[in-house]
C-alpha positions in Angstrom: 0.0 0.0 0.0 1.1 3.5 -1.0 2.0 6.2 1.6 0.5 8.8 -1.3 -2.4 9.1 -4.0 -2.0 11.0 -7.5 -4.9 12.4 -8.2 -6.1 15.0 -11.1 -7.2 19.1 -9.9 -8.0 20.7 -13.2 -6.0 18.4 -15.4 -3.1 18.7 -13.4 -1.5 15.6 -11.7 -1.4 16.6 -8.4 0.6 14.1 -5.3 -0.6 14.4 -1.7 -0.3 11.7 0.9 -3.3 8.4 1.4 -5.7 9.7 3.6 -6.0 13.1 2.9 -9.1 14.8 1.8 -10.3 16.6 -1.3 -9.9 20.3 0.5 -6.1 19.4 1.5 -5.4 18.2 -2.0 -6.6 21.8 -3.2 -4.6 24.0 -0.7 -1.8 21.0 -1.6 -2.1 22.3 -5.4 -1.7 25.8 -4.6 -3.2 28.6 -7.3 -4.5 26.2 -9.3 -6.9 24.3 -7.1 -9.4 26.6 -5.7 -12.6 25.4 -4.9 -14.9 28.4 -5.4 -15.0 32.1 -6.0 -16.7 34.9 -4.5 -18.9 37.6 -6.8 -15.9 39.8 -7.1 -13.8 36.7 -8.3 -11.5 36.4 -5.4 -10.7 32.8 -4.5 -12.3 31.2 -1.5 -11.7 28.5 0.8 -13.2 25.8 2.7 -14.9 27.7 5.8 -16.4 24.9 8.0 -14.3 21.6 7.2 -17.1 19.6 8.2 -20.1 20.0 5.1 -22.1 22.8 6.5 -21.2 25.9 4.7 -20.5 24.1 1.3 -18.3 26.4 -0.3 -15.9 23.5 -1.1 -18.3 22.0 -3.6 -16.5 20.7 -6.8 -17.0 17.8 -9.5 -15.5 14.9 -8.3 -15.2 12.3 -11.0 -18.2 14.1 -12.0 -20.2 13.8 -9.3 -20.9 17.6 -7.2 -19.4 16.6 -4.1 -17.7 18.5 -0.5 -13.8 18.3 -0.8 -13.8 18.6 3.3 -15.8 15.4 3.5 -14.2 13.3 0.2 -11.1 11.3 1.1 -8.5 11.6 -1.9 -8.3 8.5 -4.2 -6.0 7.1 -6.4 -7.1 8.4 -10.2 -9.4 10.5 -9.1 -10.7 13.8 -10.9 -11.6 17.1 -9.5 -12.6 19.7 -11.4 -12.7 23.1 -9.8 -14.4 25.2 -12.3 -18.6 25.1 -13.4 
């Protein structure tokens, strides 16, 4: 068993260790994984880390999902954008 996954953020390969969630893979990536934006089109975060607020929703192998509650796996595909 691996000690990391590779997993795809907007087409980019992106490595981050088993076990970590969606929202840690996308402050992992850095600028190019943000989850949403505000009106003004400044970047935001996860807020709650626990599914309440659900402004880390993104397409997760196509399927509208929470990053803070979706446990990285190997393959998978996020896609940050609408």
């Amino acid at each position: 068993m691996s000690d990391h996954t590779l997993l795809h953020i907007d087409g980019n390969l992106v490595r981050v260790k088993a076990g970590s969630s969606v929202a840690a893979a996308l402050r992992i990536a850095g600028g190019m994984g943000v989850a949403r934006t505000s009106v003004t089109g400044q970047p935001r975060a996860p807020f709650c880390g626990m599914g309440v607020c659900q402004e880390c929703r993104v397409l997760i192998d196509g399927q509208r999902r929470l990053a803070c509650q979706t446990v990285c796996g190997e393959g998978m595909r996020v896609e940050t954008s609408e």
